[in-house]
Biopython code that builds the backbone (N, CA, C, O; Angstrom):
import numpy as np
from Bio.PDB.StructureBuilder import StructureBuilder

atoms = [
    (1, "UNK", "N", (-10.472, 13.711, -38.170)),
    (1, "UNK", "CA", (-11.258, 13.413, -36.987)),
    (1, "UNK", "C", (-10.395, 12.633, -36.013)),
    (1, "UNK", "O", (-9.817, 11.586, -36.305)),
    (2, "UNK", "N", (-10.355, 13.285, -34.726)),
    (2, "UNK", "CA", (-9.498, 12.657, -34.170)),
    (2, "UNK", "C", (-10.251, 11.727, -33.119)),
    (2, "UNK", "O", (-11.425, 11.971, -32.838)),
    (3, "UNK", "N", (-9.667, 10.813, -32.622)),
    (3, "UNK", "CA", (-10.849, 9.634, -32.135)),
    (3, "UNK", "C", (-10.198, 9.637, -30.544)),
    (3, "UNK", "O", (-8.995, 9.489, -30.330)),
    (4, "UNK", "N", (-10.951, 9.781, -29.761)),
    (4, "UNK", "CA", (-10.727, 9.518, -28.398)),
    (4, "UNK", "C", (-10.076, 8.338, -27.021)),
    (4, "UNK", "O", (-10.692, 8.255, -25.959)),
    (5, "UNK", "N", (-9.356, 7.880, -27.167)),
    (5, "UNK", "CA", (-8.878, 6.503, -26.764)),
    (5, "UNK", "C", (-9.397, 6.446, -25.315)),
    (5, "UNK", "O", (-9.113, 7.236, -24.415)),
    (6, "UNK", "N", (-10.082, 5.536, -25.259)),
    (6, "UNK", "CA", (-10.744, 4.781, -23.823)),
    (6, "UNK", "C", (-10.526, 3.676, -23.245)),
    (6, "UNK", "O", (-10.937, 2.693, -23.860)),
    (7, "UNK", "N", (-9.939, 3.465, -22.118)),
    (7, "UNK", "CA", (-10.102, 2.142, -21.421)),
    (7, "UNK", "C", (-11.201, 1.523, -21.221)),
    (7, "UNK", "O", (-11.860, 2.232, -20.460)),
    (8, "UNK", "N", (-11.812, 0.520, -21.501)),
    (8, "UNK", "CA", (-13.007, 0.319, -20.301)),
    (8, "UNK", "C", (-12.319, -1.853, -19.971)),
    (8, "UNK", "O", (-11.876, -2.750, -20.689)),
    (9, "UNK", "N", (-12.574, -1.720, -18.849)),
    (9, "UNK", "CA", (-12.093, -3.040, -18.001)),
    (9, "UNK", "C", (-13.543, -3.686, -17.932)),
    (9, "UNK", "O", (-14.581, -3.132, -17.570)),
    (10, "UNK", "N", (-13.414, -4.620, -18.241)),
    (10, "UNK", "CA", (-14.662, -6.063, -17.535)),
    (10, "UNK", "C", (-14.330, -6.656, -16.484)),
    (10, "UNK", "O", (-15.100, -7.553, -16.142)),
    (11, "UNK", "N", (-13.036, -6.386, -15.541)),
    (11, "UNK", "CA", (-12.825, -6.917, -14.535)),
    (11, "UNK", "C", (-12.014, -5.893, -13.585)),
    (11, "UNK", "O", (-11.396, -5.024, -14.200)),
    (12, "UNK", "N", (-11.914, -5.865, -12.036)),
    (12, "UNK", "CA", (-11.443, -5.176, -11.171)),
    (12, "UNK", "C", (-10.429, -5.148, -11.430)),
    (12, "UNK", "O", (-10.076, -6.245, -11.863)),
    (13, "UNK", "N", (-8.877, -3.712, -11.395)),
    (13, "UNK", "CA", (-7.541, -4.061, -11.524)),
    (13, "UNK", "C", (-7.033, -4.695, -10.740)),
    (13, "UNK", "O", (-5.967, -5.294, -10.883)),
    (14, "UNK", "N", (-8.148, -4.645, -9.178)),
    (14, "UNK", "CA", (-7.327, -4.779, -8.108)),
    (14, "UNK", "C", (-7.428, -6.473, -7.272)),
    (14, "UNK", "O", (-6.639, -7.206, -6.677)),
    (15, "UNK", "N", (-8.912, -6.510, -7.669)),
    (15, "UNK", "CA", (-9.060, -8.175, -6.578)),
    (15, "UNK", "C", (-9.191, -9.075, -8.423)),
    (15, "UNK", "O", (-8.711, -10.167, -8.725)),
    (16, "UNK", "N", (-9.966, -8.153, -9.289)),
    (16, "UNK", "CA", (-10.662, -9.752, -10.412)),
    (16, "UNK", "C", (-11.831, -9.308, -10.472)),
    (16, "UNK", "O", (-12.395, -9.419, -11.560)),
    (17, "UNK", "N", (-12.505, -8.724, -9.439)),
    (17, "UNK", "CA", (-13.941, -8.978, -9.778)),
    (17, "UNK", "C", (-15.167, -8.491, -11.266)),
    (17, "UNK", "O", (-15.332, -7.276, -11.385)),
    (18, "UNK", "N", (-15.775, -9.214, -12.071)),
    (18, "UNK", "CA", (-16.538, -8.390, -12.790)),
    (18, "UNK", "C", (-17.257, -7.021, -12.511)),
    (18, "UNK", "O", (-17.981, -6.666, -11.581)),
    (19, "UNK", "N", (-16.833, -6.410, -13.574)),
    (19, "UNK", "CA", (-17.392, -4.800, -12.779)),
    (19, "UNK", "C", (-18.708, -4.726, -13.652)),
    (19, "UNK", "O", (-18.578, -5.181, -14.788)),
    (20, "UNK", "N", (-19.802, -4.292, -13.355)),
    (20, "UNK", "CA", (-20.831, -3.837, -13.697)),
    (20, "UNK", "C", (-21.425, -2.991, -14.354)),
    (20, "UNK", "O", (-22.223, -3.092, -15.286)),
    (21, "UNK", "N", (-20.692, -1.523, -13.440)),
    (21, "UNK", "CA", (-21.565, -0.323, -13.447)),
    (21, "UNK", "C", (-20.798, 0.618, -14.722)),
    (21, "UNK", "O", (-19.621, 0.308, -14.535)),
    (22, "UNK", "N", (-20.801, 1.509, -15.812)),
    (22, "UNK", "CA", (-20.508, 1.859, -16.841)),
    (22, "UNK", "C", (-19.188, 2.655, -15.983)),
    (22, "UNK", "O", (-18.109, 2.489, -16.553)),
    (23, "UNK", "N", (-19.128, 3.435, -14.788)),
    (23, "UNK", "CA", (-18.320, 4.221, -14.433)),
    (23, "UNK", "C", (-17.485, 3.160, -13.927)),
    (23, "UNK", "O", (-16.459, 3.240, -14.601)),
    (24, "UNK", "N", (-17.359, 2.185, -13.087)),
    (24, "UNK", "CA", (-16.478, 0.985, -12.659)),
    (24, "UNK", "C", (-15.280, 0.738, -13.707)),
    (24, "UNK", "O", (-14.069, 0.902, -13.559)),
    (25, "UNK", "N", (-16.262, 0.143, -15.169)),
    (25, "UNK", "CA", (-15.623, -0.192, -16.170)),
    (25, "UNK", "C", (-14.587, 0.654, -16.795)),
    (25, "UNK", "O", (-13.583, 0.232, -17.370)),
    (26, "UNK", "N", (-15.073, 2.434, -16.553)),
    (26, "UNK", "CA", (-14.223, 3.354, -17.556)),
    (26, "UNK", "C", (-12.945, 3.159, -16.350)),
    (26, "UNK", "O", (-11.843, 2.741, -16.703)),
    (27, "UNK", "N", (-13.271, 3.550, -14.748)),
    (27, "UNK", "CA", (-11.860, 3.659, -13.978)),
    (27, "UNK", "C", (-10.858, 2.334, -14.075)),
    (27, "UNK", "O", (-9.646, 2.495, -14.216)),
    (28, "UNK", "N", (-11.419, 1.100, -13.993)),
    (28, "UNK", "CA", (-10.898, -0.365, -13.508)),
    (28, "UNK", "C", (-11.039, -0.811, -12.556)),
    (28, "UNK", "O", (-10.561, -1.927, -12.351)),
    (29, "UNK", "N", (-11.722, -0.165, -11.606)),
    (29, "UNK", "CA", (-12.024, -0.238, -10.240)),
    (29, "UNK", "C", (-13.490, -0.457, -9.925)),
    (29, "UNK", "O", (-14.320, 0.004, -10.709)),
    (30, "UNK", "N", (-13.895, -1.137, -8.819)),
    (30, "UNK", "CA", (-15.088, -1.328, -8.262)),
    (30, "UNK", "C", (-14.949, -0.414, -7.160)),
    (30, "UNK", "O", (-13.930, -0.015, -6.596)),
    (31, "UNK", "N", (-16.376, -0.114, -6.925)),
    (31, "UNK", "CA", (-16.550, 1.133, -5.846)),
    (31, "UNK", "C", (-15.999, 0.629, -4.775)),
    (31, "UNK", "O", (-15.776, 1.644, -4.115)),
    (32, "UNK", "N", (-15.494, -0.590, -3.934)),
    (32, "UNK", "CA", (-14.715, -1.106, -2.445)),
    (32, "UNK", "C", (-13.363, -0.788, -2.792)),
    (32, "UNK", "O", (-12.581, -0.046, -2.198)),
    (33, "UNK", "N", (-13.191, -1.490, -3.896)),
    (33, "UNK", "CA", (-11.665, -1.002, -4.347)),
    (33, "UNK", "C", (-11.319, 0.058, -4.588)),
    (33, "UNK", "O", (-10.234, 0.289, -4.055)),
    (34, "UNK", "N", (-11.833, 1.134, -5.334)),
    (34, "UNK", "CA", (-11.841, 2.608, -5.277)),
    (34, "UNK", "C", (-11.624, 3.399, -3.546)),
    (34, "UNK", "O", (-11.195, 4.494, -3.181)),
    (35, "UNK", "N", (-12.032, 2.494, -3.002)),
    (35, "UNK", "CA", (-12.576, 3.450, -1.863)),
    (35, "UNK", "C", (-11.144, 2.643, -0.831)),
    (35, "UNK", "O", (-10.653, 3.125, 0.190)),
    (36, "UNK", "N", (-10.869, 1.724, -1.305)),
    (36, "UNK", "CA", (-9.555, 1.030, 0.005)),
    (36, "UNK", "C", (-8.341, 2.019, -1.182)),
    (36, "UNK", "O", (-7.312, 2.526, -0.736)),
    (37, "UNK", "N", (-8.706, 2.109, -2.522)),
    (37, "UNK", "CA", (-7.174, 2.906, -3.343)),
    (37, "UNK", "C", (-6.880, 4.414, -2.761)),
    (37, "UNK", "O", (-5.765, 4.860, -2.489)),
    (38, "UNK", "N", (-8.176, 5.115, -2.628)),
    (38, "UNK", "CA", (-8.156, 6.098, -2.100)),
    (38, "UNK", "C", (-7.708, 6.790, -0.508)),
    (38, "UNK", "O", (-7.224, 7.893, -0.253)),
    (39, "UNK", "N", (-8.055, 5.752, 0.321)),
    (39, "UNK", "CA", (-7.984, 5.536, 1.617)),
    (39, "UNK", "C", (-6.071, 5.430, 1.628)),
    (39, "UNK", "O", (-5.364, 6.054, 2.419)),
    (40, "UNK", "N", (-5.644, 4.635, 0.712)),
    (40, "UNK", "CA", (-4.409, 3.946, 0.815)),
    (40, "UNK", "C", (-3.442, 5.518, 0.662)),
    (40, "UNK", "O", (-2.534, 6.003, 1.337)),
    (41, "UNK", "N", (-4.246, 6.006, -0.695)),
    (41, "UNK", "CA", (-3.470, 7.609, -1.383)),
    (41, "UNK", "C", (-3.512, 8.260, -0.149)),
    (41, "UNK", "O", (-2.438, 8.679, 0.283)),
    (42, "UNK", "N", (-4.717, 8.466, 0.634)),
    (42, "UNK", "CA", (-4.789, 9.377, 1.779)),
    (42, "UNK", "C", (-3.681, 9.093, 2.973)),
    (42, "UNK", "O", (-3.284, 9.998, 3.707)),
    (43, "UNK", "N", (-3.305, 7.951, 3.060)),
    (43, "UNK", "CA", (-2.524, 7.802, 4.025)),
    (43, "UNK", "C", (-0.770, 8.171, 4.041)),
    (43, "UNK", "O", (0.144, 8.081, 4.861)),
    (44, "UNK", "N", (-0.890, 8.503, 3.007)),
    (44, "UNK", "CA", (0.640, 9.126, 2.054)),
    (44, "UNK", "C", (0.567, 10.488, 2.092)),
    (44, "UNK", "O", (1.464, 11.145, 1.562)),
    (45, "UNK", "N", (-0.424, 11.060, 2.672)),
    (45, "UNK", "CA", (-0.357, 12.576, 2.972)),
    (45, "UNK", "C", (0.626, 12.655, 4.297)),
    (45, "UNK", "O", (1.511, 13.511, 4.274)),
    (46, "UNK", "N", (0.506, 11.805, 5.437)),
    (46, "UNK", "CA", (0.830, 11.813, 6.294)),
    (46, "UNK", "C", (2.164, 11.553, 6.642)),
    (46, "UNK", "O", (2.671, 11.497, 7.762)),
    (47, "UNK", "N", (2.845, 11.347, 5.134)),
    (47, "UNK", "CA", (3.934, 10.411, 5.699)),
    (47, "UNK", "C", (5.487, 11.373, 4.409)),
    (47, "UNK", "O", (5.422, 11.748, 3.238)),
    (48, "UNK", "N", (6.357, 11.403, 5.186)),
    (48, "UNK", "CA", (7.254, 12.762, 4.803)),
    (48, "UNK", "C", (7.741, 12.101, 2.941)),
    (48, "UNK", "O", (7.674, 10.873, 2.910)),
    (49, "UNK", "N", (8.021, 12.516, 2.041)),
    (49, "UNK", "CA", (8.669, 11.494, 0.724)),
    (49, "UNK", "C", (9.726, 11.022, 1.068)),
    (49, "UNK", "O", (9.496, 9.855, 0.748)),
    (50, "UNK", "N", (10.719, 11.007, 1.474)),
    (50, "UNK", "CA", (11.813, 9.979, 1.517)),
    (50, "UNK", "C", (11.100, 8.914, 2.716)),
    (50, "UNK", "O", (11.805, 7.954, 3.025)),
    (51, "UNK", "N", (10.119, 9.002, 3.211)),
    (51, "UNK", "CA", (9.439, 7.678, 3.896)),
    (51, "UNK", "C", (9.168, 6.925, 2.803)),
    (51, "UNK", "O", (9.689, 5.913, 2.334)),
    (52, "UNK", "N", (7.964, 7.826, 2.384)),
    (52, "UNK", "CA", (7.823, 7.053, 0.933)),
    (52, "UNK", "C", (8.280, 6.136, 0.372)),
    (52, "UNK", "O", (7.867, 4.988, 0.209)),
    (53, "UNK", "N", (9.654, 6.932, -0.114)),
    (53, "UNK", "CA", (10.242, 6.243, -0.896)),
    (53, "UNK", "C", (11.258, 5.184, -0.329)),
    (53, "UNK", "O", (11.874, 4.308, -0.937)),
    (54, "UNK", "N", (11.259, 5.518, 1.040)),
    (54, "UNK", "CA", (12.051, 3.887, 1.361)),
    (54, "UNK", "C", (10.664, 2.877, 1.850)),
    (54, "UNK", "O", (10.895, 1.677, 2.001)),
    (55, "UNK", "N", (9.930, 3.141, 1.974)),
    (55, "UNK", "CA", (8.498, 2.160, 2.010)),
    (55, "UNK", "C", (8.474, 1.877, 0.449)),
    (55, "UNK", "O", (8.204, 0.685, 0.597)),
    (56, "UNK", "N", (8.523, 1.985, -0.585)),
    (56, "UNK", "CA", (8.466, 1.344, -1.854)),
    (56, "UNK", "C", (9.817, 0.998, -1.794)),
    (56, "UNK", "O", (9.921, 0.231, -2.751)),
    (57, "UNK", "N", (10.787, 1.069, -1.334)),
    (57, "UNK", "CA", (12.253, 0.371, -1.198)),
    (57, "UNK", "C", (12.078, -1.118, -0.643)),
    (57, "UNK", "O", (12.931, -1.958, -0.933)),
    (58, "UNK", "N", (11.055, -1.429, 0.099)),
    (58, "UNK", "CA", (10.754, -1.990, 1.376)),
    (58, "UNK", "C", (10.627, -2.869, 0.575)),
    (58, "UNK", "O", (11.432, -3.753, 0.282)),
    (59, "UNK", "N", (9.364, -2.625, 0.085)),
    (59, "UNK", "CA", (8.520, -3.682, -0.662)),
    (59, "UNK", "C", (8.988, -4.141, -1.697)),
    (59, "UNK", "O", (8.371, -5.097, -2.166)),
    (60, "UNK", "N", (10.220, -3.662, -2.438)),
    (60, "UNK", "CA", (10.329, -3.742, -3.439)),
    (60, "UNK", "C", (11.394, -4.936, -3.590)),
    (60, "UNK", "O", (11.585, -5.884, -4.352)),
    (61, "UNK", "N", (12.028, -4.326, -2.355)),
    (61, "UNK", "CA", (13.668, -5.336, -2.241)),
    (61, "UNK", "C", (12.997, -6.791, -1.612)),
    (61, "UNK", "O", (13.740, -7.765, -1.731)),
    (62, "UNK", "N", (11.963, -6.983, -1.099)),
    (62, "UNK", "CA", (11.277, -8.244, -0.242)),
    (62, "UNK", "C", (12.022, -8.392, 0.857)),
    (62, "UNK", "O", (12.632, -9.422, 1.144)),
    (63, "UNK", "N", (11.991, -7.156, 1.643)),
    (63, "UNK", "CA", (12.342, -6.941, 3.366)),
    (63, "UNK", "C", (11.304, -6.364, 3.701)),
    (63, "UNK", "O", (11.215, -5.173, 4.001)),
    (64, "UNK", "N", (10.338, -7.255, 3.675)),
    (64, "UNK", "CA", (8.801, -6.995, 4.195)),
    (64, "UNK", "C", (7.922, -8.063, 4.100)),
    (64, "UNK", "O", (7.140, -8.094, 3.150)),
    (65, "UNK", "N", (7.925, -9.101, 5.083)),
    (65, "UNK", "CA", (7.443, -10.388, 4.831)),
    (65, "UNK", "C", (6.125, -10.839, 5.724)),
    (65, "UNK", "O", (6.598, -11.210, 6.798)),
    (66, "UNK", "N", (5.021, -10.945, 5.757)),
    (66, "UNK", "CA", (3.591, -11.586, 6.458)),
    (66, "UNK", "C", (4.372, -12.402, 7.597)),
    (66, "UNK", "O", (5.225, -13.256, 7.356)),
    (67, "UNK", "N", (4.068, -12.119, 8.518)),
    (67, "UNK", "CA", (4.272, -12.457, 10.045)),
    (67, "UNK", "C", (2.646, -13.701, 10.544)),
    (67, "UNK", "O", (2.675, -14.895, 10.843)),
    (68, "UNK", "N", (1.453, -12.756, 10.439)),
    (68, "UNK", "CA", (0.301, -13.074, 11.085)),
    (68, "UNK", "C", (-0.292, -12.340, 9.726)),
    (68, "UNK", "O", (0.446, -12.029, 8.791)),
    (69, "UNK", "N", (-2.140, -12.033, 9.738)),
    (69, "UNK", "CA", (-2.780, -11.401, 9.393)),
    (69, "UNK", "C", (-2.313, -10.239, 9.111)),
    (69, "UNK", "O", (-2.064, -10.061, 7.919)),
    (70, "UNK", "N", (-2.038, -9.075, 10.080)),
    (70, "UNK", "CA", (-1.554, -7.898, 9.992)),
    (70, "UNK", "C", (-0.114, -7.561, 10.396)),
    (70, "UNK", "O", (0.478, -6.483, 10.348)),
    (71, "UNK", "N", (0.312, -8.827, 10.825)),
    (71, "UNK", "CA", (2.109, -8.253, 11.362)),
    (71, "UNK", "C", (3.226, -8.877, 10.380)),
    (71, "UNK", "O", (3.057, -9.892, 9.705)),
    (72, "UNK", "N", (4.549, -7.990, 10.423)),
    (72, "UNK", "CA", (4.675, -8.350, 9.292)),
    (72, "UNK", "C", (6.468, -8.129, 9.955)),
    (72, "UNK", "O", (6.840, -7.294, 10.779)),
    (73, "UNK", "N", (7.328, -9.224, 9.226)),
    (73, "UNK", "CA", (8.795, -8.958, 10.209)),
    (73, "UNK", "C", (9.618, -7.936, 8.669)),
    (73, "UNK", "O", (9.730, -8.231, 7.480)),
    (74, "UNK", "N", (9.994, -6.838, 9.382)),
    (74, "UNK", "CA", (10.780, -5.769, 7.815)),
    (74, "UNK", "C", (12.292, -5.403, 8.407)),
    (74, "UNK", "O", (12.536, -4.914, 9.510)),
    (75, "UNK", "N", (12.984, -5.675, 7.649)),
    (75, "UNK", "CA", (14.652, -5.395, 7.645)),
    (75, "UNK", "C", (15.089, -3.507, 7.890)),
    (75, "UNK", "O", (14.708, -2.571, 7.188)),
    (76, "UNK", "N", (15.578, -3.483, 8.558)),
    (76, "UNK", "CA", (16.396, -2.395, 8.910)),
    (76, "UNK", "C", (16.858, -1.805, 7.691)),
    (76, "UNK", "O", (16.876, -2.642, 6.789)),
    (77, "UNK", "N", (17.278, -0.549, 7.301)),
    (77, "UNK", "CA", (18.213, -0.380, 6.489)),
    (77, "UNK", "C", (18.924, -1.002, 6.084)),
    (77, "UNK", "O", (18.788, -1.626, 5.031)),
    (78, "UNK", "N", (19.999, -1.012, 6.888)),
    (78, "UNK", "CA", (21.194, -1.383, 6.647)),
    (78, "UNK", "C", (21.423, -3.426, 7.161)),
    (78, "UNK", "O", (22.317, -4.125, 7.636)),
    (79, "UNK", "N", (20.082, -3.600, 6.707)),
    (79, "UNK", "CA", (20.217, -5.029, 7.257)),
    (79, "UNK", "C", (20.842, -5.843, 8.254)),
    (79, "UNK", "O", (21.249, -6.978, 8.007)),
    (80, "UNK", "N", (20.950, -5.164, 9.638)),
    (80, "UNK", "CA", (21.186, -5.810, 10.444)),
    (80, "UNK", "C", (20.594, -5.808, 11.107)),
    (80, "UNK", "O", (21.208, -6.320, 12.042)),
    (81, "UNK", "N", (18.890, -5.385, 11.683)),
    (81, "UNK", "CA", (18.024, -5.540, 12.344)),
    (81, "UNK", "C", (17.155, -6.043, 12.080)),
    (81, "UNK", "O", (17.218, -6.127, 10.853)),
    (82, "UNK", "N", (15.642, -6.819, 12.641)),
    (82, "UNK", "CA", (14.832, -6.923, 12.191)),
    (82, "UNK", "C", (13.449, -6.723, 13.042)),
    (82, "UNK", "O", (13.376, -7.363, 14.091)),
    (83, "UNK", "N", (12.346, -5.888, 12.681)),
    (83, "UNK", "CA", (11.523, -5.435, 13.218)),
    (83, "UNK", "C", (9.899, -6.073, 12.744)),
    (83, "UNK", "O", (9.621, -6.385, 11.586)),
    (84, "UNK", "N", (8.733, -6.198, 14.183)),
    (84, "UNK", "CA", (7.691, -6.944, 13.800)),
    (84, "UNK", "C", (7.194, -5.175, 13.747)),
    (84, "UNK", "O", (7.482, -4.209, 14.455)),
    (85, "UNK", "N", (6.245, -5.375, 12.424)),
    (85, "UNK", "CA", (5.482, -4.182, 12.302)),
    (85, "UNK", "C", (4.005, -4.514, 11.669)),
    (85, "UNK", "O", (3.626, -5.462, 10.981)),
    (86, "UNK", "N", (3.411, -3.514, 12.105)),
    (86, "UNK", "CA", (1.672, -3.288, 11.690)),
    (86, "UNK", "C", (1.472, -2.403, 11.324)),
    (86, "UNK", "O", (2.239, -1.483, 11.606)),
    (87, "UNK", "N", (0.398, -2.174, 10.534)),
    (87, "UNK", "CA", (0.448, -0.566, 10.110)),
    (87, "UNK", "C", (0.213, 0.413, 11.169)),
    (87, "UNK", "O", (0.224, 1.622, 10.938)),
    (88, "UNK", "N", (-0.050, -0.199, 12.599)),
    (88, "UNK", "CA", (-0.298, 1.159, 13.274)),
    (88, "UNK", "C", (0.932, 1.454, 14.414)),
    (88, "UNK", "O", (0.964, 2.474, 15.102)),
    (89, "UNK", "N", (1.745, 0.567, 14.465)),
    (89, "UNK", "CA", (2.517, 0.275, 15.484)),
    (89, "UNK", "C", (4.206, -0.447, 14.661)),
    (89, "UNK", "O", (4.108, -1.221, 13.709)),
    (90, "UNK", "N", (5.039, -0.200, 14.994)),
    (90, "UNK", "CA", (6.374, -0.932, 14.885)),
    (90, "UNK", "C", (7.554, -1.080, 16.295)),
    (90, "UNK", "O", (7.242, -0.659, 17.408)),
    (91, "UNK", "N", (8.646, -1.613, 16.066)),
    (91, "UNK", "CA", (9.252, -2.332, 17.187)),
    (91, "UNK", "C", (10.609, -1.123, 16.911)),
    (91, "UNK", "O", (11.432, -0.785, 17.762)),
    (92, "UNK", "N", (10.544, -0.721, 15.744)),
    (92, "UNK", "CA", (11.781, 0.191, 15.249)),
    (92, "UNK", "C", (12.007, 1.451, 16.503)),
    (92, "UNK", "O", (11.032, 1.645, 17.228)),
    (93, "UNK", "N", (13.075, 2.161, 16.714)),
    (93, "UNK", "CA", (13.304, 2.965, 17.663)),
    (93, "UNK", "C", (12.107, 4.469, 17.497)),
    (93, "UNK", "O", (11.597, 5.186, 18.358)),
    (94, "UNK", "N", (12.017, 4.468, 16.087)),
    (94, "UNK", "CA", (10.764, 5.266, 15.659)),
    (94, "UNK", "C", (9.323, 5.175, 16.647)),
    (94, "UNK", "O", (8.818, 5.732, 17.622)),
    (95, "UNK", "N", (9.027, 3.972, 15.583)),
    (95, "UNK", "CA", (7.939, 3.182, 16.372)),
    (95, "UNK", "C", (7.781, 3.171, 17.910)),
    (95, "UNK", "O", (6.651, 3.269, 18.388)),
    (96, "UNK", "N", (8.763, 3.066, 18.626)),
    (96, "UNK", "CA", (8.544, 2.549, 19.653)),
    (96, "UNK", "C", (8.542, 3.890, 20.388)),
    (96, "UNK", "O", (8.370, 3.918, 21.607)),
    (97, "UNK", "N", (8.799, 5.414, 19.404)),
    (97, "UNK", "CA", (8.376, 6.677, 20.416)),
    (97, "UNK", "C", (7.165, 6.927, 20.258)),
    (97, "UNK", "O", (6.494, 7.611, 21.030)),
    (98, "UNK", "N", (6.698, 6.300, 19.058)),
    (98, "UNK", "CA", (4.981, 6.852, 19.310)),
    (98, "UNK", "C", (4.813, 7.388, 17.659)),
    (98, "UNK", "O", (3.687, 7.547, 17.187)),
    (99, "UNK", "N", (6.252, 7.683, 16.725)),
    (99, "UNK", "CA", (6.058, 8.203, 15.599)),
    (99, "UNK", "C", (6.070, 7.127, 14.435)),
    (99, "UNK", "O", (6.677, 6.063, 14.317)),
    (100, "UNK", "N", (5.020, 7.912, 13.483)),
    (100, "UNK", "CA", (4.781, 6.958, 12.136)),
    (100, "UNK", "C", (6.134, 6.936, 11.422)),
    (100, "UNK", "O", (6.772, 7.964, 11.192)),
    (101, "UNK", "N", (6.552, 5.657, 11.070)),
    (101, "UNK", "CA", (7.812, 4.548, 10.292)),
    (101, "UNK", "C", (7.377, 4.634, 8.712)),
    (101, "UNK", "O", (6.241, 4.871, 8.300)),
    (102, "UNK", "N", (8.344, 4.430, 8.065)),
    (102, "UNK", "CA", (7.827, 3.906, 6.476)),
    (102, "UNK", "C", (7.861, 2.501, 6.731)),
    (102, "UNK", "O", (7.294, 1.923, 5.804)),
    (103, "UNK", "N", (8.362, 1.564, 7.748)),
    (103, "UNK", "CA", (7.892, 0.392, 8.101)),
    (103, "UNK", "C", (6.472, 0.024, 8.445)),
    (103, "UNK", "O", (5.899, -1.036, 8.195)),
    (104, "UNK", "N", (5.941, 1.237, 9.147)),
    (104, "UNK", "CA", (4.588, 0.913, 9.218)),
    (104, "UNK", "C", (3.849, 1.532, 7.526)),
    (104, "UNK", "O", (2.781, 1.010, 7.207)),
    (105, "UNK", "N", (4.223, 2.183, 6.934)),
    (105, "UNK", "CA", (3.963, 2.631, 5.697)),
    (105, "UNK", "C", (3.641, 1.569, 4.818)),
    (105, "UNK", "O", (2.607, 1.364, 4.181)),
    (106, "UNK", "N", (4.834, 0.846, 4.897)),
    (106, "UNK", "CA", (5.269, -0.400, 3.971)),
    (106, "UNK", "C", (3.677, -1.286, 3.818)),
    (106, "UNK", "O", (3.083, -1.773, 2.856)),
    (107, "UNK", "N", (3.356, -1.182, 5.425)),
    (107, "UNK", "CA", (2.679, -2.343, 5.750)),
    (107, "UNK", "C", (1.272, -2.273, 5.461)),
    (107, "UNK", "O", (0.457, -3.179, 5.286)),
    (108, "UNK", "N", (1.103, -0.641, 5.441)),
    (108, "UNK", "CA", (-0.396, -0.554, 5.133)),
    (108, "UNK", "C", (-0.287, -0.936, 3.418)),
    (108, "UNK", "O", (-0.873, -1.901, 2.928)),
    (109, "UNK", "N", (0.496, -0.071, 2.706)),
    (109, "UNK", "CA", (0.286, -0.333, 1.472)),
    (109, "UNK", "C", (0.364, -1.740, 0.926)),
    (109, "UNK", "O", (-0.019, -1.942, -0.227)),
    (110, "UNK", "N", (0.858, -2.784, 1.709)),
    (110, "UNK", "CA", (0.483, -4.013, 1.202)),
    (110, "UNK", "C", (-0.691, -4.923, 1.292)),
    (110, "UNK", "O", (-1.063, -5.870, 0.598)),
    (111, "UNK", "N", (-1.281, -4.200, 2.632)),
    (111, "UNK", "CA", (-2.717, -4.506, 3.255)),
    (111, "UNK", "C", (-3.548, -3.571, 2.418)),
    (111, "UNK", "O", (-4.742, -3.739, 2.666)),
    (112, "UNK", "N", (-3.365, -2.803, 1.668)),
    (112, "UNK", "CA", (-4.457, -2.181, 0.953)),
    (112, "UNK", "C", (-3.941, -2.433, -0.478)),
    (112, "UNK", "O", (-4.557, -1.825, -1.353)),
    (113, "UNK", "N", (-3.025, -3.140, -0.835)),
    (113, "UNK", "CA", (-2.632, -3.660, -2.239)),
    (113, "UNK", "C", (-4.071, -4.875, -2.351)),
    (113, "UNK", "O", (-4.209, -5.579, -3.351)),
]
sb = StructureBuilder()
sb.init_structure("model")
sb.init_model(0)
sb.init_chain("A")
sb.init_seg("    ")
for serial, (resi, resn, name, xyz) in enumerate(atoms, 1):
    if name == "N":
        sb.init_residue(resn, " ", resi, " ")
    sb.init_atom(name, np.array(xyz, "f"), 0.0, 1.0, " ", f" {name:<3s}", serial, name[0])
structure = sb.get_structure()
């Protein structure tokens, strides 16, 4: 008999909070948090993979630091620049034509972390 292995969480993965509802418990997630994780996945449709993956470069190396609420100052590549960015807007030569950055990438995924 082979036995089925299940998670179930008593608390949110994402903020802490006690979860309640039997389906909460099996994902790890509370339905706000589910719904900002999902929102966050959706916004990675939009954005090419090597953005991606230098937006988890971003975050990873800590050249992506809280400015204000939503602005946030992130290092250039090659570390000799430095740019104020938001998730909807950046200062980068990108940014500043009107096109989505993995700097602005960076920024949502930490605002929806």
């Amino acid at each position: 008999m082979n036995a089925v292995a299940t998670n179930h969480h008593t608390n949110c993965l994402r903020c802490g909070r006690t979860l309640t509802s039997l389906k909460s418990q099996a994902t790890g997630y509370g339905p706000t948090c589910a719904r900002h994780i999902r929102r966050a996945a959706a916004d990675l449709a939009d954005y090419k993979p090597h953005q991606i993956a230098s937006a988890r470069e971003l975050i990873e190396d800590g050249a992506i630091v809280p400015l204000r609420s939503i602005v946030f100052i992130t290092v250039s590549t090659d570390g000799t620049e430095t740019y104020r960015t938001a998730p909807t807007a950046c200062t980068c030569k990108a940014g500043l034509k009107g096109s989505r950055c993995y700097h602005q990438l960076a920024a949502r995924l930490l605002l929806a972390a």
